[in-house]
KEVEXDO-328972 format. One record per residue (C-alpha): residue in three letters; x, y, z. Coordinates in pm, whole numbers, padded with zeros to 5 digits, always signed. Layout:
BEGIN
ALAXYZ
...
//
This chain:
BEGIN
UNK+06984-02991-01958
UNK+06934-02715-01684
UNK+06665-02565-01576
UNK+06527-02227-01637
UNK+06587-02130-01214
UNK+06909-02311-01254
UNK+07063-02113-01508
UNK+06904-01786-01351
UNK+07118-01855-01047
UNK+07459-01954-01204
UNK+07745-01735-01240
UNK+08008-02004-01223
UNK+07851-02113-01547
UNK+07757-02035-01887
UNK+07484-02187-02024
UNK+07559-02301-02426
UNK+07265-02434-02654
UNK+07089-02590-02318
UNK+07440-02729-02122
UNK+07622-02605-01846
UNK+07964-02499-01968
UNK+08202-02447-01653
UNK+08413-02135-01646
UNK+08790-02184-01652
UNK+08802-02122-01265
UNK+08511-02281-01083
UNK+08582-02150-00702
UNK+08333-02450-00609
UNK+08552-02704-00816
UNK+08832-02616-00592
UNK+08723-02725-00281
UNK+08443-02995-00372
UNK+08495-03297-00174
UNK+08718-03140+00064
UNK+08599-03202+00443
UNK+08791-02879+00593
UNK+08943-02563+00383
UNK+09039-02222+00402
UNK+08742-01993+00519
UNK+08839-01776+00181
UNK+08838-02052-00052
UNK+08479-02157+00105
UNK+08338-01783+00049
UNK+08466-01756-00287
UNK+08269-02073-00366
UNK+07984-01910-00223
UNK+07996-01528-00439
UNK+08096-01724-00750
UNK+07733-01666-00838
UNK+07654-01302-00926
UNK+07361-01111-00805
UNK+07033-01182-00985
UNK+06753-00936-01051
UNK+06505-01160-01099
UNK+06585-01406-00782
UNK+06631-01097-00586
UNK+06287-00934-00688
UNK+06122-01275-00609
UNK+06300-01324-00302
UNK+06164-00941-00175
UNK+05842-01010-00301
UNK+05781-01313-00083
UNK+05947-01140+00259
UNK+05750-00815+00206
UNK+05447-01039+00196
UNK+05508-01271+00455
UNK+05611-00996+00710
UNK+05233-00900+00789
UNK+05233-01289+00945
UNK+05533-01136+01180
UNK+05354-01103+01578
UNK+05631-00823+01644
UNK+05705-00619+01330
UNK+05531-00330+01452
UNK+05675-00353+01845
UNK+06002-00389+01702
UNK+06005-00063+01547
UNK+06153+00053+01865
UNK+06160-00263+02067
UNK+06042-00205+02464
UNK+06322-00170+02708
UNK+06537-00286+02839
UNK+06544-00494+02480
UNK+06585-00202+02258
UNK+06902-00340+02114
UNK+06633-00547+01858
UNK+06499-00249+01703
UNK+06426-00273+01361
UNK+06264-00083+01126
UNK+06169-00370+00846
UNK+05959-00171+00587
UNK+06275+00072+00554
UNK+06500-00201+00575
UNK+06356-00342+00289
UNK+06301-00027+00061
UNK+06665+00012+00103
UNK+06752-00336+00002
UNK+06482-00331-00320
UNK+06717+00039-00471
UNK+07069-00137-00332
UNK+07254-00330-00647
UNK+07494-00608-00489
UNK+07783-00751-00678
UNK+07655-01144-00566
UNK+07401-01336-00493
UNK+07512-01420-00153
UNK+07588-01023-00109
UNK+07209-01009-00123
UNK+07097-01264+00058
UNK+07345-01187+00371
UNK+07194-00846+00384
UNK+06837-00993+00423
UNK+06953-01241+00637
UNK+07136-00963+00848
UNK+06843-00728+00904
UNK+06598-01016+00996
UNK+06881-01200+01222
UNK+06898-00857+01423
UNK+06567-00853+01528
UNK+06700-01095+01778
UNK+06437-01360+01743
UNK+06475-01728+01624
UNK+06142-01765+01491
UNK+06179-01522+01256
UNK+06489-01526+01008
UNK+06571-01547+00628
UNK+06737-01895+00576
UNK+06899-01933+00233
UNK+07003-02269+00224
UNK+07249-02179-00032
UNK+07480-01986+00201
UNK+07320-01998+00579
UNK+07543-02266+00750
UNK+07644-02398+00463
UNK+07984-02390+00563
UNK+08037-02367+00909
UNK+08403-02185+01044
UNK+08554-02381+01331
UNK+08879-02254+01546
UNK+09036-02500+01813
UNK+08969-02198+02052
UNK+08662-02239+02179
UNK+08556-01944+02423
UNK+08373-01965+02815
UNK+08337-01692+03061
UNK+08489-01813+03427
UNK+08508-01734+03759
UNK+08875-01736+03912
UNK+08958-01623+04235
UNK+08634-01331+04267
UNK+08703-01226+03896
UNK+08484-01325+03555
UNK+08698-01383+03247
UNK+08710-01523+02939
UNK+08918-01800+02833
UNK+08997-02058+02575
UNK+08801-02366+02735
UNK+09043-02603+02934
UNK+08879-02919+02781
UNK+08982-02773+02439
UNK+09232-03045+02348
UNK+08956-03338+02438
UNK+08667-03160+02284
UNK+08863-03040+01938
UNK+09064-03369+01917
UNK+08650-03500+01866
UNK+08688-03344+01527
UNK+08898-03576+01420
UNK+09232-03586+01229
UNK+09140-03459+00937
UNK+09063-03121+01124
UNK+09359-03106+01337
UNK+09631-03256+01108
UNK+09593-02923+00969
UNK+09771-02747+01241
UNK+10002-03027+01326
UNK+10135-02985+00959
UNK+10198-02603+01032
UNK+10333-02651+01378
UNK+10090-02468+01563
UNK+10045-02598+01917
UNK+09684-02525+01961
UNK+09673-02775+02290
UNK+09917-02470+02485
UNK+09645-02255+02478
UNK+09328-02501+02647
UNK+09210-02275+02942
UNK+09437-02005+02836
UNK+09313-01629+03002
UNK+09212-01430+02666
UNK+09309-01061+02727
UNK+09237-00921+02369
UNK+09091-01066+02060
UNK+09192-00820+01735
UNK+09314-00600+01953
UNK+08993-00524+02135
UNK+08953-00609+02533
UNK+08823-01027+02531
UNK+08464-00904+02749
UNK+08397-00628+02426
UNK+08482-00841+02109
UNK+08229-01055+02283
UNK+07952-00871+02340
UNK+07993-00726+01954
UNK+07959-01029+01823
UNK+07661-01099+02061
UNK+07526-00790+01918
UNK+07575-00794+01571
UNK+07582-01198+01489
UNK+07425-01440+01745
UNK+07106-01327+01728
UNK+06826-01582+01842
UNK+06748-01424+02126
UNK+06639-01101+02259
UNK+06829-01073+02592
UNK+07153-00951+02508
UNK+07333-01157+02799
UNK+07215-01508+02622
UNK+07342-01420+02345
UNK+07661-01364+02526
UNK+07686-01729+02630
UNK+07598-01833+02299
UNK+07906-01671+02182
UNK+08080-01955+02438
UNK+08065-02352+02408
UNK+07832-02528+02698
UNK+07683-02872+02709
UNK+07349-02998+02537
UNK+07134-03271+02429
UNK+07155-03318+02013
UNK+07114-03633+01850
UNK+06966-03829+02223
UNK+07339-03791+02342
UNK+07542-03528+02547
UNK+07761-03291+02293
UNK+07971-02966+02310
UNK+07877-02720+02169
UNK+08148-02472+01922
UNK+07979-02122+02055
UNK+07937-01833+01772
UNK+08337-01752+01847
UNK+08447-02117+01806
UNK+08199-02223+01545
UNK+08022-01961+01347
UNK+07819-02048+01061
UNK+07932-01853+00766
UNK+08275-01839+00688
UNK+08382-01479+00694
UNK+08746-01498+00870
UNK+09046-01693+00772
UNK+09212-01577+01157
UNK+09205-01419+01449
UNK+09459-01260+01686
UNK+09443-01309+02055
UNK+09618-01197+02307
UNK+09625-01454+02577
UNK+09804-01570+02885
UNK+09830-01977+02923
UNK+09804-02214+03200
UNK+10117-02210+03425
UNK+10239-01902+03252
UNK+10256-01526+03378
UNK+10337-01422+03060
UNK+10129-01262+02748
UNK+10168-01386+02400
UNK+10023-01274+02084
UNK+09858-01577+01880
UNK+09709-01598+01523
UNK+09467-01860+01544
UNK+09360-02001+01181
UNK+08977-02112+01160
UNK+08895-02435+00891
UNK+08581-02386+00754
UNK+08377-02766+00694
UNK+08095-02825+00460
UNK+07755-02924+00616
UNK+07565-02983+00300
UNK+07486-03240+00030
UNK+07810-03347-00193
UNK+07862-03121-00522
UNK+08164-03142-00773
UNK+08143-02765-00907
UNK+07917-02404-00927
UNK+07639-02610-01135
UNK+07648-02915-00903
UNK+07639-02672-00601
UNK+07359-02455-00704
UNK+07140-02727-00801
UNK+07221-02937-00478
UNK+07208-02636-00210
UNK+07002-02374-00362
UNK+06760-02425-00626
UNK+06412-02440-00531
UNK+06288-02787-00499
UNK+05983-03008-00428
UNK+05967-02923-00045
UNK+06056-02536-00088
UNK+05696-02388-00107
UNK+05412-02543+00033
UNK+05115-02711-00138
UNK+04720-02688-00156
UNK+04607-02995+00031
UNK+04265-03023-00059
UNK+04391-03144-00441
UNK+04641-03376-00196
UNK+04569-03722-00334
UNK+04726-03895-00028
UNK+04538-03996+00293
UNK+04870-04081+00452
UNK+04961-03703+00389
UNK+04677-03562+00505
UNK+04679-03777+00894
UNK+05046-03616+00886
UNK+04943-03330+00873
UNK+04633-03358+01145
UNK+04896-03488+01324
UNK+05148-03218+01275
UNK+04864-02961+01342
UNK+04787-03105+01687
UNK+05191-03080+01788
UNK+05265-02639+01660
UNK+05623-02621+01693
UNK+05822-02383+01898
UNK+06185-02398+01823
UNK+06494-02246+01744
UNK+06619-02284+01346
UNK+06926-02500+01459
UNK+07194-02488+01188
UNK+07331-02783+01088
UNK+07606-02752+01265
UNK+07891-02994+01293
UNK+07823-03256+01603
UNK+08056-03293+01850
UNK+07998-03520+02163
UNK+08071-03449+02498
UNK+08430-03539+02591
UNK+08435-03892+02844
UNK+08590-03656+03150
UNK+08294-03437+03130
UNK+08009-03651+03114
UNK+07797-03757+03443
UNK+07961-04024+03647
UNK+07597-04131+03784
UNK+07377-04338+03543
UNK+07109-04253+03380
UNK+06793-04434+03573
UNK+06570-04419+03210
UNK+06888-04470+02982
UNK+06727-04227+02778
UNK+06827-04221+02416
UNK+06630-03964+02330
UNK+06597-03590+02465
UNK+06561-03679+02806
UNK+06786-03782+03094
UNK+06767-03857+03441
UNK+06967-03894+03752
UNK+06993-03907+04099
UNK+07275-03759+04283
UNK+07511-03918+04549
UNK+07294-03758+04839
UNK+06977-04008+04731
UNK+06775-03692+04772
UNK+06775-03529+04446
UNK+06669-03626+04130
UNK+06790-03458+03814
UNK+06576-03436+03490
UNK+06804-03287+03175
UNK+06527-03159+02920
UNK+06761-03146+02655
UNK+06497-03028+02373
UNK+06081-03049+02368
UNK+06134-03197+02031
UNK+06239-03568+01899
UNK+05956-03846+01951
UNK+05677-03677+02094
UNK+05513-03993+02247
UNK+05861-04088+02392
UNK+05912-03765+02558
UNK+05628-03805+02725
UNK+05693-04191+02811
UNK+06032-04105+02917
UNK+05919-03825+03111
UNK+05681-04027+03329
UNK+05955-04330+03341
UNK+06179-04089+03498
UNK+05929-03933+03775
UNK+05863-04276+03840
UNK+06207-04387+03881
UNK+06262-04085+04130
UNK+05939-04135+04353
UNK+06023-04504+04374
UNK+06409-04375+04502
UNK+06236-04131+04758
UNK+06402-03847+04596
UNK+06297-03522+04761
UNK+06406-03240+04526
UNK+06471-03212+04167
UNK+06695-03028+03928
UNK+06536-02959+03534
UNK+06831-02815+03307
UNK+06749-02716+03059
UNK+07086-02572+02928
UNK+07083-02538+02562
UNK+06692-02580+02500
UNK+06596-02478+02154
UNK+06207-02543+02173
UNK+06011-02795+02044
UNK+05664-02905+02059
UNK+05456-02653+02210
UNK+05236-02925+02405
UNK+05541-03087+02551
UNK+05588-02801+02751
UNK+05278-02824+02861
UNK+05315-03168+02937
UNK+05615-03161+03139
UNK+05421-02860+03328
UNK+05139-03079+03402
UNK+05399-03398+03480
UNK+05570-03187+03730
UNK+05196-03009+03869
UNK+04939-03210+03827
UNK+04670-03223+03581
UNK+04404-03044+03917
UNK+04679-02808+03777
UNK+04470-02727+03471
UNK+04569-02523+03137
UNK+04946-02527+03120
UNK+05008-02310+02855
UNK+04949-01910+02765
UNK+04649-01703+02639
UNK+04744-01640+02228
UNK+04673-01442+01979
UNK+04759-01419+01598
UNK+04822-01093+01394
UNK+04526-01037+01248
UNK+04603-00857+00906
UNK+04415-00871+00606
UNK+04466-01157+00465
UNK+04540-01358+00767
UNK+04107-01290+00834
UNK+04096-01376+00429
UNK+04201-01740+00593
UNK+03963-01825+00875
UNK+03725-01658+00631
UNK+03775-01916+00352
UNK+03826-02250+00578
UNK+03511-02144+00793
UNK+03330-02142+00450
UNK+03508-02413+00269
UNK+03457-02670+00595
UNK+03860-02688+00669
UNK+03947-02790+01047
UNK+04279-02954+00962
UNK+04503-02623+00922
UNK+04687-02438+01193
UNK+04429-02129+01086
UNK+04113-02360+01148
UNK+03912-02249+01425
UNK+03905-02596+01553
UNK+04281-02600+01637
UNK+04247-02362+01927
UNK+03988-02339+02241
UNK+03838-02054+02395
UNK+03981-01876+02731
UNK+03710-02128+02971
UNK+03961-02423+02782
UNK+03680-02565+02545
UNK+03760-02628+02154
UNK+03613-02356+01922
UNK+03418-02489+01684
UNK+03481-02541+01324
UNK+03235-02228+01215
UNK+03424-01989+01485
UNK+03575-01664+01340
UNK+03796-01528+01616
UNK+03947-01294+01395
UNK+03604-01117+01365
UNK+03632-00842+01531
UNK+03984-00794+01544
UNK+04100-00631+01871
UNK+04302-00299+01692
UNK+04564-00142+01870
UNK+04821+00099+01831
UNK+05250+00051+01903
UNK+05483+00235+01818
UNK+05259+00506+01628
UNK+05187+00191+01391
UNK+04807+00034+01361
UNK+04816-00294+01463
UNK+04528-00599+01513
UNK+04513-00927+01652
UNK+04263-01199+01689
UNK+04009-01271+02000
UNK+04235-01475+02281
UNK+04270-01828+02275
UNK+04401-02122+02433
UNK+04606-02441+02296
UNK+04463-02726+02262
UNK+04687-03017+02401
UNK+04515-03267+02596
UNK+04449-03570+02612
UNK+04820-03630+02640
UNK+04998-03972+02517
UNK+05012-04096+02897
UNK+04804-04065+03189
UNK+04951-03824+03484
UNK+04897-03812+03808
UNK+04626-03530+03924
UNK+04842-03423+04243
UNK+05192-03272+04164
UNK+05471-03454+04147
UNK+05685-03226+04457
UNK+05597-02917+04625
UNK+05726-02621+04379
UNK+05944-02521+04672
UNK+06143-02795+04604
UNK+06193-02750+04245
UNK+06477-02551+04089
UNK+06495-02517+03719
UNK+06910-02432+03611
UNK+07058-02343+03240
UNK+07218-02076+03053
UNK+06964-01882+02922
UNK+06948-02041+02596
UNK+06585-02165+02679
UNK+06441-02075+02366
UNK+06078-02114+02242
UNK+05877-02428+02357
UNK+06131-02382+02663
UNK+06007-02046+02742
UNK+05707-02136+02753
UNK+05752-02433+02978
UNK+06026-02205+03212
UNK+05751-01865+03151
UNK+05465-02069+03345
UNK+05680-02237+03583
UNK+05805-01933+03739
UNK+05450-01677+03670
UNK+05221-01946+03785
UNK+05386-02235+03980
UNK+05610-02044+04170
UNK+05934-02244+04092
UNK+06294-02096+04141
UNK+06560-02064+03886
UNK+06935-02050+03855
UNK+07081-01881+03557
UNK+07486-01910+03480
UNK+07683-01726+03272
UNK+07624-01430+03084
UNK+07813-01051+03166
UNK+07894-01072+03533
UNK+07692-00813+03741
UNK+07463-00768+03447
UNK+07068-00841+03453
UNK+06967-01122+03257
UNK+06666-01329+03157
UNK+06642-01693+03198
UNK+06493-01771+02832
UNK+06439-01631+02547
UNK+06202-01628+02194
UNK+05922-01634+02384
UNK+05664-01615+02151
UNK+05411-01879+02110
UNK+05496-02039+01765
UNK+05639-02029+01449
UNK+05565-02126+01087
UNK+05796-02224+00834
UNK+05743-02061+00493
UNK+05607-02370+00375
UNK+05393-02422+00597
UNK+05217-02069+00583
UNK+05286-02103+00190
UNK+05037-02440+00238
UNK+04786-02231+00427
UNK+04749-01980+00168
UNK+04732-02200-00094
UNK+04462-02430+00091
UNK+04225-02160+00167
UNK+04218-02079-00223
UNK+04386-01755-00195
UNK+04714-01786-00407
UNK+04631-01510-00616
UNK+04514-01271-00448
UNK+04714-00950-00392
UNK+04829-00992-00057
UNK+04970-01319-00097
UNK+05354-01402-00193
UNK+05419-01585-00470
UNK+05643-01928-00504
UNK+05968-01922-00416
UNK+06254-01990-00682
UNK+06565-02081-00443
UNK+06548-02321-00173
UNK+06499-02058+00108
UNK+06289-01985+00427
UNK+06142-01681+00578
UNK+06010-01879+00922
UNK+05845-01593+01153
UNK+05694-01578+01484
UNK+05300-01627+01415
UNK+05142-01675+01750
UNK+05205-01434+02038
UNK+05170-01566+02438
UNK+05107-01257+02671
UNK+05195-01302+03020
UNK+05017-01438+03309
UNK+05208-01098+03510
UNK+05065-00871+03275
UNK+04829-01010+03014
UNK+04852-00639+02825
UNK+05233-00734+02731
UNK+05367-01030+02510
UNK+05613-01265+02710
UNK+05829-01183+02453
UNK+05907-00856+02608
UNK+05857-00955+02955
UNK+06128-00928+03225
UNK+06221-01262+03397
UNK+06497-01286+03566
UNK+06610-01597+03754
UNK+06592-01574+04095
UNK+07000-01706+04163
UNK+07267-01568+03903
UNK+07547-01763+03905
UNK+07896-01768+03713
UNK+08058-02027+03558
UNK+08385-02180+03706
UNK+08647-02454+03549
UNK+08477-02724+03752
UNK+08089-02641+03631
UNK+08128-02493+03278
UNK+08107-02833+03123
UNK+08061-03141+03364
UNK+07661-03155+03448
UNK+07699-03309+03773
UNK+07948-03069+03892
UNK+07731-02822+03829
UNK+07412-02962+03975
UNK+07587-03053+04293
UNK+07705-02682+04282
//
């Protein structure tokens, strides 16, 4: 039997007195157990299942209503410069998608994944799990911008042949079996890609894909692969050119010039796309796996939550708001052998953190690879490391934090205070939260009901002099009202995280003068990692090094810097707790396994406390381009 959501979403199926009845051609059938196929034969899988009036109805009704929770809907309407390449208009966006009548259900969703993705903000997106990165298109062409000689261009990465051979045979047999020599083309010069010049097809897809973040020069380099932290080890990775996460082209055409050649040649390059998800056998066995709604889709009312257990998890979870970026699930690749540090790791840190100390003896390197993972062992490792380096007499430190997506919002503040000193004080931002109708309805309810456990609970936060609120606080009474954009717009009194006492006791002097402190990466700093970069630079003083990007364009060194985000399920859980379900404002359950996740704190800036650090200008102090020798070897570059 099927269930009544189940056979709403199929279209690769007929349902016949209560069982699924396949159709003669099952797209999904086609390609199920298959590790790499053709990008087509993966998007036919995906608009096998036609466009549903009833999912599509429920899926506007919960993004209209969720929206409100959005910090920046209303600055977005035109977005302040020089970001105005975010501007979005989501109320028309919307009406225009409610009267529009799509052929598939993935038509649909794309669109209202498309307008949300191009507000440039990783916090706030439409996630179907039913088609966002559930395939994921790979080409053994990875892109990187490079220095060579006084001139910035864009080539295939020369470690292409060590990082794609990572994929493993049953990716590159593929071309092997065609004859296609990929491995001629590692560091090959790209001088067209479709026929447009290599600098332009990149910044269109920075502009119309990447998304994430609202500088358009980090989007740039995450068009290109770089080094990270993912999974506690170093990886590579793909870049939106080399790995995108839908599957929309079979090919592309570049025009490139290889290593030891003078000559141009014309290349069709053919991507494979892999699936990331759960196993499924056919259209039924797909929808039920990837996107019907299931038991962790919407959230839950936890005062009818029978389970102690659940409810510390959640005091726990509440104490530790998340800033990150919605990483897809993106196929891992490590970091090939040539490229990895030659020095050792003093911590051997198997977790987000990792720690060196140069040849000189003088200067220690921490590599923040994320502010998520263990929370207590961030911290441990943290102080292990700081340790490790006083003990060596280091006298200046590196923190890279290339490839940051967030985290924890009071590990940034902990690795402020690790690297300041707790005399140091509040580490974080003033914050605010959109105070709309219902969001008051809320505080309203859990200062009346008693409830200090939710992220809306007065108790969460502290006042500006960095002492809790307490439980019978309503900051959203009055709300401060302003106007943006010709739009009326409110927000709650100011307030402060609450993050201390950390796990570990610090020191109360800093760690090393700030002047001998240098924070490096590529931009993609995102959330938690603004945050932690945001106060490093307004308030410490510390200097940073950005690389990459459009040469001799500005660019900031981080990006989605708001203050945090909530999951649909989460907000879904804070409706339902405060008893407010059915009231008008609030959106109802969703029926596919989706999530609208939207920026739901804002931070304003120590510069200018009138503007939020989202829209603040930072740029790093040193702007420096890539080269062959520092694009993906960490040491090289820190010894730059």
């Amino acid at each position: 039997m099927v269930s009544k959501i189940l056979a709403v979403g199929l279209g690769a199926a007929a349902v016949v007195a209560g069982e699924v009845v396949e159709r003669a051609a099952d797209p999904c059938a086609t390609i199920a157990g298959q590790q790499y196929v053709a990008p087509s034969a993966a998007m036919a899988c995906l608009k096998s299942f036609p466009y549903n009036t009833t999912l599509a109805k429920n899926v506007l009704d919960v993004v209209t209503k969720v929206t409100p929770f959005f910090t920046f809907e209303d600055w977005q309407k035109f977005t302040p410069a020089p970001f105005t390449e975010a501007t979005s208009n989501l109320d028309v966006e919307f009406a225009r998608i409610k009267v529009t009548q799509y052929s598939t259900d993935y038509d649909f969703n794309r669109d209202v994944y498309d307008v949300i993705n191009r507000l440039d903000d990783g916090h706030t997106l439409w996630l179907p799990s039913c088609y966002w990165a559930a395939f994921q298109n790979i080409v053994p062409a990875p892109l990187i911008a490079l220095e060579k000689n006084g001139a910035q261009d864009i080539y295939v990465a020369p470690n292409a042949v060590e990082f794609i051979s990572l994929l493993g045979a049953n990716y590159t047999s593929y071309y092997d079996e065609k004859g296609f020599n990929w491995k001629k083309y590692a560091g090959a010069k790209v001088l067209t890609i479709e026929g447009v010049p290599a600098w332009l097809y990149v910044n269109g897809i920075a502009t119309t894909y990447s998304g994430n973040y609202i500088d358009h020069n980090i989007r740039v380099n995450s068009v290109f692969t770089n080094y990270r932290i993912s999974g506690g080890a170093w990886s590579q990775r793909l870049g939106d050119f080399g790995g995108p996460i839908f599957p929309d082209k079979d090919s592309l055409t570049l025009s490139l010039i290889p290593v030891n050649s003078t000559q141009a040649e014309t290349v069709k390059f053919e991507y494979r796309a892999t699936y990331l998800g759960a196993p499924f056998t056919d259209g039924p066995s797909y929808w039920q796996t990837n996107c019907a709604a299931n038991n962790e889709t919407n959230g839950i009312d936890y005062r009818t939550s029978k389970s102690a257990l659940a409810r510390r998890e959640l005091t726990r979870k509440k104490r530790q708001p998340v800033a990150k970026i919605s990483a897809a699930p993106a196929k891992s690749v490590g970091l090939p052998q040539p490229n990895l540090p030659t020095q050792p790791d003093v911590i051997n840190g198997t977790d987000v953190i990792k720690a060196y100390i140069l040849p000189d003896k003088k200067t220690g390197v921490l590599m923040v690879g994320s502010f998520g993972g263990d929370y207590i062992g961030f911290q441990n490792d943290t102080l292990n490391a700081l340790s490790k380096f006083k003990a060596a007499n280091v006298q200046q430190l590196i923190v890279d934090t290339t490839g940051n997506g967030g985290g924890y919002v009071c590990l940034g503040e902990f690795l402020i205070n690790a690297l300041a000193g707790t005399d140091f004080g509040y580490a974080g931002f003033e914050s605010t939260m959109r105070a709309q109708p219902l969001a008051r309805k809320i505080v309203d309810s859990y200062i009346k009901q008693g409830i200090d456990y939710m992220y809306y609970s007065p108790s969460q936060w502290a006042f500006l002099n960095n002492t809790p609120q307490p439980a019978n606080y309503n900051y959203m009474e009055p709300p401060t009202n302003f106007t943006i954009n010709l739009s009326q717009d409110a927000v709650s009194k100011r307030f402060y995280d609450i993050c201390t006492p950390y796990n570990v006791d610090l020191p109360a002097e800093p760690f090393l003068p700030a002047s001998k402190i240098i924070i490096v990466g590529n931009g993609e700093c995102a959330s938690t990692c603004a945050l932690f970069t945001g106060v490093a630079y307004e308030k410490l003083g510390i200097k940073v090094a950005t690389f990459g990007g459009n040469p001799g364009q500005a660019m900031n060194f981080n990006g989605m810097a708001g203050n945090q985000v909530l999951e649909w399920a989460d907000l879904d859980s804070e409706i339902k707790t405060a008893g407010l379900k059915n009231d008008s404002l609030a959106p109802p359950d969703l029926l596919v396994n989706s999530n609208y996740r939207v920026n739901w704190r804002y931070a304003y800036s120590w510069q200018n406390k009138a503007q939020p650090l989202a829209f603040h200008v930072e740029r790093a102090q040193y702007r420096i381009p890539y080269t062959a020798d520092t694009y993906m070897s960490p040491q090289n570059l820190w010894t730059y």
